[in-house]
C-alpha positions as CSV (number, residue, x, y, z in Angstrom):
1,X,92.4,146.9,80.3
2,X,94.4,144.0,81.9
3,X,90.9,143.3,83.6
4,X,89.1,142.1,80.4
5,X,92.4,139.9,79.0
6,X,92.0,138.3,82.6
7,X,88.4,137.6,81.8
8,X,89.3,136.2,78.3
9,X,91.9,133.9,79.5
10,X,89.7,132.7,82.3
11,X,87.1,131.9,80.3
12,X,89.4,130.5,78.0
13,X,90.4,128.0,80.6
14,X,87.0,126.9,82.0
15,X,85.9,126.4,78.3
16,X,89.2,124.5,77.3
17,X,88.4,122.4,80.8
18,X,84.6,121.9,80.0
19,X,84.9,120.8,76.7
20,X,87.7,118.0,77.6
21,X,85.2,116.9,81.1
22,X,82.3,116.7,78.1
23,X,85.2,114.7,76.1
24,X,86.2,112.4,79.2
25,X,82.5,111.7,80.4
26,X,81.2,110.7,77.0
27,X,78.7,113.7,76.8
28,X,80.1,114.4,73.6
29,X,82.2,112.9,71.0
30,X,85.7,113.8,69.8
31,X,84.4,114.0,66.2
32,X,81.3,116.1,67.3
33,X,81.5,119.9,65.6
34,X,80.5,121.1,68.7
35,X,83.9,119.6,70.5
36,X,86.0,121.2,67.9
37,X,84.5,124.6,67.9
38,X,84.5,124.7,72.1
39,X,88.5,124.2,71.9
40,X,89.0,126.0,68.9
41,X,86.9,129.1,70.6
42,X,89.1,128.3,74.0
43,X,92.4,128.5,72.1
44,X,91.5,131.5,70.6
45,X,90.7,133.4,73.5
46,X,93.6,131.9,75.8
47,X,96.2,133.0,72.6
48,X,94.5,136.7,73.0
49,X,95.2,136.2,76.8
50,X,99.4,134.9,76.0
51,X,99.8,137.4,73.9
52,X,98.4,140.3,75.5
53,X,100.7,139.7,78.4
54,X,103.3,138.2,76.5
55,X,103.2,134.9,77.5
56,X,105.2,133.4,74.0
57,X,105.6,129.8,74.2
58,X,102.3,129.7,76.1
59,X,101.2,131.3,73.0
60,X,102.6,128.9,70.5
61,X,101.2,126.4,72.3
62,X,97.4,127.6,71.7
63,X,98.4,128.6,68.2
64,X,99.4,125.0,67.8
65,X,96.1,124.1,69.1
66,X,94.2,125.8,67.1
67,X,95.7,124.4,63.8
């Protein structure tokens, strides 16, 4: 089962990473929907990944993120 929380988390992290390069390089703008759901789907699964292995103030911070 650890397999697939690896899989969430990783592509948590390409997603978080992605949506800030499309941020950076002006392919998209930071009031876009599109922006917001990307990191607010990337926090979402990196939280399932912190929690699952108990990773807490990694945690908080994606909670944090997501609000």
């Amino acid at each position: 089962m650890d397999i697939v929380f690896d899989l969430v988390g990783w592509l948590g992290a390409g997603l978080l990473l992605t949506s800030y390069w499309l941020l950076t390089s002006k392919r998209v703008n930071a009031s876009e929907c599109r922006y917001h759901l990307a990191n607010f789907a990337a926090g979402s699964l990196l939280l399932l990944n912190n929690l699952h292995y108990g990773a807490y103030p990694s945690g908080f911070v994606n909670l944090v993120w997501l609000v």
